[in-house]
N, C-alpha and C positions, 0 to 999 in steps of 0.2 A: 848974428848967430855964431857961437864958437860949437869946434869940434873937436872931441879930444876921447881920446883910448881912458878905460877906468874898468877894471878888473875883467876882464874880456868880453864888454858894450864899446862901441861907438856911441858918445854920448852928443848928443844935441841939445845944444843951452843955450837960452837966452831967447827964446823961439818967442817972446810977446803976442802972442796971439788973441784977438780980437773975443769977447764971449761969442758963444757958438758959433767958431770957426775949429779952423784944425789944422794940422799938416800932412802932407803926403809925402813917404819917401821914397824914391827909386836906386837903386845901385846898375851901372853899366855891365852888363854880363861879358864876359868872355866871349860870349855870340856873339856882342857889339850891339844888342837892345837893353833899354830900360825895362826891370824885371822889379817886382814888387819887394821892397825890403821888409823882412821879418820884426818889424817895431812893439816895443814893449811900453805901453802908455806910462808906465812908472813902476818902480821897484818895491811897493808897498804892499805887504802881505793882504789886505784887506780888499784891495782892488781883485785877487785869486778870487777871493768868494763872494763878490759881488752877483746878484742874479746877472743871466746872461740872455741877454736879447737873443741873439743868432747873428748878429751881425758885428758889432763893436769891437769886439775882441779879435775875432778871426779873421778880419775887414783888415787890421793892424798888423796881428802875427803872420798872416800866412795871404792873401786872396788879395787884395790892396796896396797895403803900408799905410793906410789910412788911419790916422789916432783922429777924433774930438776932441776938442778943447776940453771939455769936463772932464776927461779920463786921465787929465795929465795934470802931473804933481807935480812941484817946483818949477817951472817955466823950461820941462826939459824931457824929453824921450831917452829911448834905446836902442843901439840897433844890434841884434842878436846873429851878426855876420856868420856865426858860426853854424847856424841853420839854412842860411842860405846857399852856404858852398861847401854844404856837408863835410866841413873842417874847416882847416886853413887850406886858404888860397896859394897858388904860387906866385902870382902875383899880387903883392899887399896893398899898392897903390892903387885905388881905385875912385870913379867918379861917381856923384851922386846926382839925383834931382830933386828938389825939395822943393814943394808949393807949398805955399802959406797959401789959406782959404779964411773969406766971412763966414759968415752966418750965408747960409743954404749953397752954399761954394763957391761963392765969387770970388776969384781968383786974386790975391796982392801981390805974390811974388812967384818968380821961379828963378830957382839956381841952381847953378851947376856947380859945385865944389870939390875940389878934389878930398881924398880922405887917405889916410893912410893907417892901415890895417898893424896893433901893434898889442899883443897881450899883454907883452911885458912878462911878470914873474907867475902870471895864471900860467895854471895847468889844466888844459884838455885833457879826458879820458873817452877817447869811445874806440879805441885801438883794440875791439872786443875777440878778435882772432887771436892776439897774443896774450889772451887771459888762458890761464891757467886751471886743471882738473878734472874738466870735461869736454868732450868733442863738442866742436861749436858750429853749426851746420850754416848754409847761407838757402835766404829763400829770396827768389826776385820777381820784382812786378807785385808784392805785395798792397789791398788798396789799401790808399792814405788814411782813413780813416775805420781801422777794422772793427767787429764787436764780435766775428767768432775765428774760431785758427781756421785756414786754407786748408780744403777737402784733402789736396794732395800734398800737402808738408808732411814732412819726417821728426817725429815726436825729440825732443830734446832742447836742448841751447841754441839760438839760432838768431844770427843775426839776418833781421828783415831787411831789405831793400824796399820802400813804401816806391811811388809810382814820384815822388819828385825826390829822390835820390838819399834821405838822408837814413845812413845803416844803423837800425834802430837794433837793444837788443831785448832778446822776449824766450819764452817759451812756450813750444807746442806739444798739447797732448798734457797727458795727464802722469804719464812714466814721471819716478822718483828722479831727478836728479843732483849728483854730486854737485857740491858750490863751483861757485868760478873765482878764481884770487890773481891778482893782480900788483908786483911791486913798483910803486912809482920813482923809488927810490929818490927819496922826498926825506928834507929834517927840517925838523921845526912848526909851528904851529900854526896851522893850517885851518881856514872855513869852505867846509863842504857842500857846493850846491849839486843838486841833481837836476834832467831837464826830460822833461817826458812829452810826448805828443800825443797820446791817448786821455783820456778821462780816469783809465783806472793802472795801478801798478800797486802790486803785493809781492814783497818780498820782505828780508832780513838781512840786514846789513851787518856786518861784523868790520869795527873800525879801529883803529888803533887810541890803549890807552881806555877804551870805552869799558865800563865795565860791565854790562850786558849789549847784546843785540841791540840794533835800532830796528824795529819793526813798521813796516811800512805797508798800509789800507789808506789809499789814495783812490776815492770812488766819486761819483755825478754828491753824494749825500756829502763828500768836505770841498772839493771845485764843481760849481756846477758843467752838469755836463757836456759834451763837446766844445768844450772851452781846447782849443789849440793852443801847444806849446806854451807849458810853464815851466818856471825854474824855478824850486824849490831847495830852500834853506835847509839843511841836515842839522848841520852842528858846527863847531870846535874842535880840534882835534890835533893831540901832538906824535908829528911822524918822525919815527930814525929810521934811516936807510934802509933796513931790512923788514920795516915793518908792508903787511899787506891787505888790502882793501877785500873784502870778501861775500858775496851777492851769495845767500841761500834762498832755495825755492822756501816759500810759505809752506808748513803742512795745509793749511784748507785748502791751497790751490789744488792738489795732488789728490783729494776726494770731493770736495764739491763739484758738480758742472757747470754749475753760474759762477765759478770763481775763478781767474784770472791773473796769470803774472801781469800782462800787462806790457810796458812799455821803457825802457832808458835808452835815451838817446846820446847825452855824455854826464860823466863828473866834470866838476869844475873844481880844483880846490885854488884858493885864493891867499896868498898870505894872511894872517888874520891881524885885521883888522877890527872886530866888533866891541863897544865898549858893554859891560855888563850893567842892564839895567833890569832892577828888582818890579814886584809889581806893588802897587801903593800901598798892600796889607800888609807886605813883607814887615818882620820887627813886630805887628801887632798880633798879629796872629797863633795863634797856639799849637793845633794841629789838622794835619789831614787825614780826614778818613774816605777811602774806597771803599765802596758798595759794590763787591765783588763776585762772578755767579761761576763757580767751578762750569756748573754745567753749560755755560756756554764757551767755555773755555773747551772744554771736554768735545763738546758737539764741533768745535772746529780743527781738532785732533793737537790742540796745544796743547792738551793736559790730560796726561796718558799714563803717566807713572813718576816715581818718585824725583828722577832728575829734573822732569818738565815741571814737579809743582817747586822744586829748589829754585831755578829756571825764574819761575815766576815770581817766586818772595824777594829772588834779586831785581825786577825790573819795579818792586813798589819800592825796592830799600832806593834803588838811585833816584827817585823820585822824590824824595824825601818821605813818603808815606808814615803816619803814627799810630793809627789803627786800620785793621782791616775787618770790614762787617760780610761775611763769608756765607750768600744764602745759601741753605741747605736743601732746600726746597720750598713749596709751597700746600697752606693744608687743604688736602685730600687729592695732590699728586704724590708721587715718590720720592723721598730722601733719598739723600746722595753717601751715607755713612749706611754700614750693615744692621740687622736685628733691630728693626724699628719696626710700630703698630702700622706704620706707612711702607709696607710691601708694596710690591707692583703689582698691579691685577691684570697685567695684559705681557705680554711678550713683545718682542719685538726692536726695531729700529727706532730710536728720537725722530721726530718732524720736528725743523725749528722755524722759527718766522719767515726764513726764505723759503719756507715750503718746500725742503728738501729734507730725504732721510740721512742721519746719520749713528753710526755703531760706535761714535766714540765717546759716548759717555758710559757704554758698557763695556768698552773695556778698559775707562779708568775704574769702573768700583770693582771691574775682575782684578786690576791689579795693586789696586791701594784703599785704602781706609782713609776716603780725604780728609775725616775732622781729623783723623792719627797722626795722619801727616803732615797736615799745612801749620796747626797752629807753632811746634818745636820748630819750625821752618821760621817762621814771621818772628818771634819771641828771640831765635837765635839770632835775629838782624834789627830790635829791637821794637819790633812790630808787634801793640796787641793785635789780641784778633776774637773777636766778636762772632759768634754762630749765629747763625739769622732761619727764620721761617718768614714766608710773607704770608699775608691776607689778604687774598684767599680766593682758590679758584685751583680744579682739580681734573679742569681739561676734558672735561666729560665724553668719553670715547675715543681719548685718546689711548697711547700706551705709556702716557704718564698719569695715569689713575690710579689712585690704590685700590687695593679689593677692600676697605671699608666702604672706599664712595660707590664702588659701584656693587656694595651688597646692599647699600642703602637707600636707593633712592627715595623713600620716605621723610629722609633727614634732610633732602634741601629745599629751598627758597629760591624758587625758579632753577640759575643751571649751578647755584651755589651753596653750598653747606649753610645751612642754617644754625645761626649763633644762641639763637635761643633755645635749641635743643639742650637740656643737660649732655647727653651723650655725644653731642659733637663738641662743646666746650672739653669735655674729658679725653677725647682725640686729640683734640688740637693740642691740651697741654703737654698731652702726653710726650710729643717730640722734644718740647722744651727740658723735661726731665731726663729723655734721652740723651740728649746734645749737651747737660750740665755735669753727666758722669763723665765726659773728657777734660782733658786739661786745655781748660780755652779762658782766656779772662774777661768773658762776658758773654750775653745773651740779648739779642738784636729781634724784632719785631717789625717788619714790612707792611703797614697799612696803607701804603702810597698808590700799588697799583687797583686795590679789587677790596676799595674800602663798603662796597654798596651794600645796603640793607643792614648797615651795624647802626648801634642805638646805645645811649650813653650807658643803658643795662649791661647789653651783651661786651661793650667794649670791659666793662670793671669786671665782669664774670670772669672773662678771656683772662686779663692779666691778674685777677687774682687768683684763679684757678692754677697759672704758671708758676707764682710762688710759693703756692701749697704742694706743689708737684716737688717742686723744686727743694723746700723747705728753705725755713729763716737761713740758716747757717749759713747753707749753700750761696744765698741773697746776699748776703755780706759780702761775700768774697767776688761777685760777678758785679761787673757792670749792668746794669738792664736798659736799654736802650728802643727807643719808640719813634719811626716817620710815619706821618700822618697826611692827609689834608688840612691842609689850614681852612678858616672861614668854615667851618662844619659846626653850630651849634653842640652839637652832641659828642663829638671830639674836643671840642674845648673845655664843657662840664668835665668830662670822663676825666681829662690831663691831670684838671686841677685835684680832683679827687684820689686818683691815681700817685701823685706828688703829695700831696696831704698824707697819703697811707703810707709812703716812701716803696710804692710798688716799682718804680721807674727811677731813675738816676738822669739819664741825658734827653733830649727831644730833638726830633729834626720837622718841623713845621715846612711842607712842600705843596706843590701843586701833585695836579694826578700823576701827570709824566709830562710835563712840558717846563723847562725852564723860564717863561711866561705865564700870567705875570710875576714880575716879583714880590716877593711875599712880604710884607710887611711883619717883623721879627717884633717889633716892640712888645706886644698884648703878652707876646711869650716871655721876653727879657726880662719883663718885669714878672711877671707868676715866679718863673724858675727862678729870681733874686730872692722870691717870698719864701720860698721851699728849699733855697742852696741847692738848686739842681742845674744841669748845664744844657744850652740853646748853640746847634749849631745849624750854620746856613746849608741849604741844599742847592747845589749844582745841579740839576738833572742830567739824561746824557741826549733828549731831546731837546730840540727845536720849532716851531712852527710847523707845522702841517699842514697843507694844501690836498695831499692825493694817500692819508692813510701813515699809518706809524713808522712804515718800513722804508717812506721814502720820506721822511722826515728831516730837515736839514741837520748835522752836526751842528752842537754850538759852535760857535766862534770866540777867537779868546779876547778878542775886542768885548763880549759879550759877558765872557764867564770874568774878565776884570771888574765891569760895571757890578757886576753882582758881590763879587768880592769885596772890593769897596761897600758897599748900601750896607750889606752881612756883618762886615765886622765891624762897620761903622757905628753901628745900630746895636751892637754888643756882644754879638756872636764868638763863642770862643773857637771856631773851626769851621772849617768848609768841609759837605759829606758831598762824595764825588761819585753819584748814580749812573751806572750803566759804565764802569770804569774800565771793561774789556776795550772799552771803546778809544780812552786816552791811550793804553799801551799801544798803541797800531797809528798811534796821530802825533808826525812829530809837530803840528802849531799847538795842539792843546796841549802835550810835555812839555815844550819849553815853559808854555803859561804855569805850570803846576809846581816847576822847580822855580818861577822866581820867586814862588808865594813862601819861600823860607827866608827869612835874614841873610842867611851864610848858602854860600854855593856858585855855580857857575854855569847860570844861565842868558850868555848873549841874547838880548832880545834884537827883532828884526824888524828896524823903524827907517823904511829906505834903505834895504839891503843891501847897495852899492857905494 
């Protein structure tokens, strides 16, 4: 076994170990006992998202030191000293115990080795007292693994003391506060990790060089939950002396009550070393488009007024983004642009899938005209942008209903507007006509979530109705764009007919909302070849489902590459990126989304040490 320092790990190699066996590590404490070493089975993002027993991970990182043979990568561990002795040590020489174990624990070996504690050019940050902005409180005896703030903590910045020692930092309460900024006084280019011990952490990182925010929703739905202490990969990043690292609170933390800063325990920044690796589509690929919902944007108070929708066109422009499909609403709830047949019939507060109220979608359309706004925002960064209605679902008693659906209840088909009514097809179109008077370069169609009870009739009615609304002219100058279910008899007639009439331009052939399974593109590639119309693949922005939508795994980019690959291999000109609020907040699925360009610079993290 060799042991050697490698970007602030003690690294253990050569460890041979037997199938299902393992190793155990201990470190000699300052006390003078063997206390459990904080061990990282391996540095490979994919291992983060692994489901989680309750014991394997935690067994390792914190309760143990215990890794299994299966959880380790290259014939080699970690050890995360830095957690163990809530920084550095004053003394850097230190001894170990390492048992080699068979299969069910039979013991092969144990050693004592000495180790010698040595960063090298890493830099530590959890020095959270000399951060800069705002008073930064201290709380102690906090327990180790929290899920709500301490009855008696004082609302603010605060670095926690957890009950085995390491000063975590967090906020409590719900009060606004100032960022925290920090000069490392650092040059040169630099890889950013971060290390958390909780499950969830929300914030907004502002980093040198970067051209917007890093936004960060790190919840149980992208690590599974109570997975103890991970280190997560940020970025790339180039420092000059004065530049400063800068932690903002999340707006949803500051109005949700289920929402959370959460947890940082240190930066790490690392000289960089990463080489940039593309993902397979890169070079074939054409473009991307986000399927993007103001109003959940709005509902989490990110998207409030003009700067925050600026704000936003700049986090698709760094992404490379090529189009943006921008729903507006849904028929027979409320539009999000003013003077449409789709008023609101109720008053009130949004409820959104957390089952919480929020006011901030009322007061983005008190202070902006989002279609007014967003598309000269996208356009000026070279973003089209596509107005979207979905189909179809109007909330029934909610306070997202409009006073059509709820003058009519005549007109639906159980708790949904009825397509074969003439008078709800002339509703429906009617927003399409609205949303055509802006300056947008195109018109978008959401069959994907609330396709049920349409009929290859009612789907031709629908979108022919849109273009009579809309007029020829108008058709010319828009893209028309349509995601559907795939495998629907009645949606495959309608397409072809649809494309035959040249009512439609692009397709995004999807499941309902699961990125499972994958869709077989062919049936489609070949139609839109016959009509010169364009097939792109759908990403969803769910996963599997076990306990219900909301607790639905985030893809994985392990996941959303296989797909990318099959999509454009299969002839897809573009990947459509469903539920995209979701990418902006996940730095694994950004990276994945910037490699899928030819040109750019996004380090992938393949054994990130």
């Amino acid at each position: 076994m060799k042991i050697l320092n490698r970007h602030g790990w003690i690294v253990l190699d050569e460890l041979d170990l037997p199938p299902e066996g393992g190793i155990k590590v201990e470190y000699l404490s300052d006390g003078g006992c063997f206390e459990p070493a904080c061990m990282f089975p391996n540095r490979t993002e994919e291992t983060l998202f692994e489901a989680h027993n309750h014991q394997d991970w935690n067994w390792a990182t914190e309760y143990r030191g215990l890794v299994p043979e299966r959880m380790i990568r290259d014939n080699k561990v970690y050890w995360n000293y830095y957690v163990n002795f809530a920084g550095l040590p004053e003394n850097l020489n230190r001894k170990l115990r390492v048992t080699r174990f068979a299969a069910g624990g039979k013991v092969l070996s144990v050693t004592e080795p000495e180790a010698t504690i040595d960063p090298g050019t890493t830099v530590f940050l959890n020095n959270w007292r000399e951060w800069e902005g705002s008073p930064v409180h201290t709380y102690e005896g906090m327990e180790p693994n929290r899920q709500n703030d301490p009855a008696d903590a004082r609302p603010g910045w605060t670095v926690a003391n957890c009950l085995f020692g390491q000063p975590r930092l967090t906020i409590f309460g719900k009060e606004a506060m100032p960022p925290l900024s920090y000069c490392p006084e650092l040059s040169g280019k630099y890889d950013l990790y971060l290390c958390m011990k909780e499950e969830v952490l929300e914030c907004d990182l502002e980093l040198p060089g970067a051209p917007v925010r890093e936004r960060l929703l790190i919840s149980s739905r992208v690590i599974p939950f109570n997975k103890f202490w991970k280190e997560i990969y940020i970025g790339q990043y180039s420092f000059r002396k004065t530049d400063r690292i800068v932690i903002h609170q999340a707006e949803t933390t500051k109005f949700n009550p289920t929402r959370r800063f959460g947890d940082i325990y240190y930066f790490k920044l690392v000289p960089a070393g990463h080489t940039e690796k593309k993902s397979s589509v890169a070079g074939r690929m054409k473009e991307i488009l986000f399927y993007s919902e103001p109003y959940s944007l709005a509902y989490g108070h990110h998207l409030q007024n003009e700067t925050m929708a600026a704000r936003i066109a700049d986090e698709y422009a760094a992404l490379g983004v090529d189009k943006v499909v921008c729903q507006m609403g849904r028929t027979g709830s409320f539009v999000l642009y003013p003077d449409s047949v789709s008023s609101r019939g109720r008053e009130g507060d949004a409820r959104g899938d957390d089952r919480q109220s929020s006011n901030g979608v009322a007061e983005m359309m008190k202070n902006m005209d989002i279609l007014k706004v967003f598309p000269p925002l996208c356009r000026k960064r070279g973003i089209q942008f596509l107005a979207n209605m979905g189909v179809n679902s109007s909330y029934v008693g909610s306070t997202l209903e409009t006073k059509f659906s709820m003058d009519h209840p005549e007109y639906y088909h159980h708790h949904l507007l009825d397509f074969s009514i003439p008078e709800v097809i002339d509703f429906a179109t009617e927003n399409f006509r609205e949303m055509a008077r802006y300056e947008i370069d195109g018109l978008s169609v959401s069959h994907t979530r609330y396709p049920y009870w349409q009929t290859r009739d009612t789907i031709l009615a629908f979108h022919r109705g849109i273009v009579e609304k809309i007029g020829r002219k108008r058709r010319g100058e828009l893209e028309i764009n349509i995601s559907f279910v795939a495998g629907d008899p009645d949606y495959y007639q309608a397409i072809e007919i649809l494309m035959r009439e040249d009512l439609i331009d692009s397709i995004v052939p999807a499941n309902l909302m699961c990125i499972y399974p994958a869709v077989d593109l062919a049936p489609w590639i070949e139609l839109a070849e016959r009509y010169g119309k364009t097939v792109y693949g759908m990403i969803d922005g769910w996963g599997l489902s076990s306990a219900g939508m909301n607790t639905s795994i985030l893809p994985r980019p392990a996941e959303c590459e296989a797909l990318a690959s099959r999509y454009i291999g299969q002839g897809a000109r573009g990947l459509y990126f469903y539920q995209s609020e979701q990418i902006l907040s996940n730095p694994f699925l950004r990276r994945f989304v910037k490699s899928l360009k030819s040109a750019g610079n996004s380090p992938v993290v393949k054994g990130y040490v």
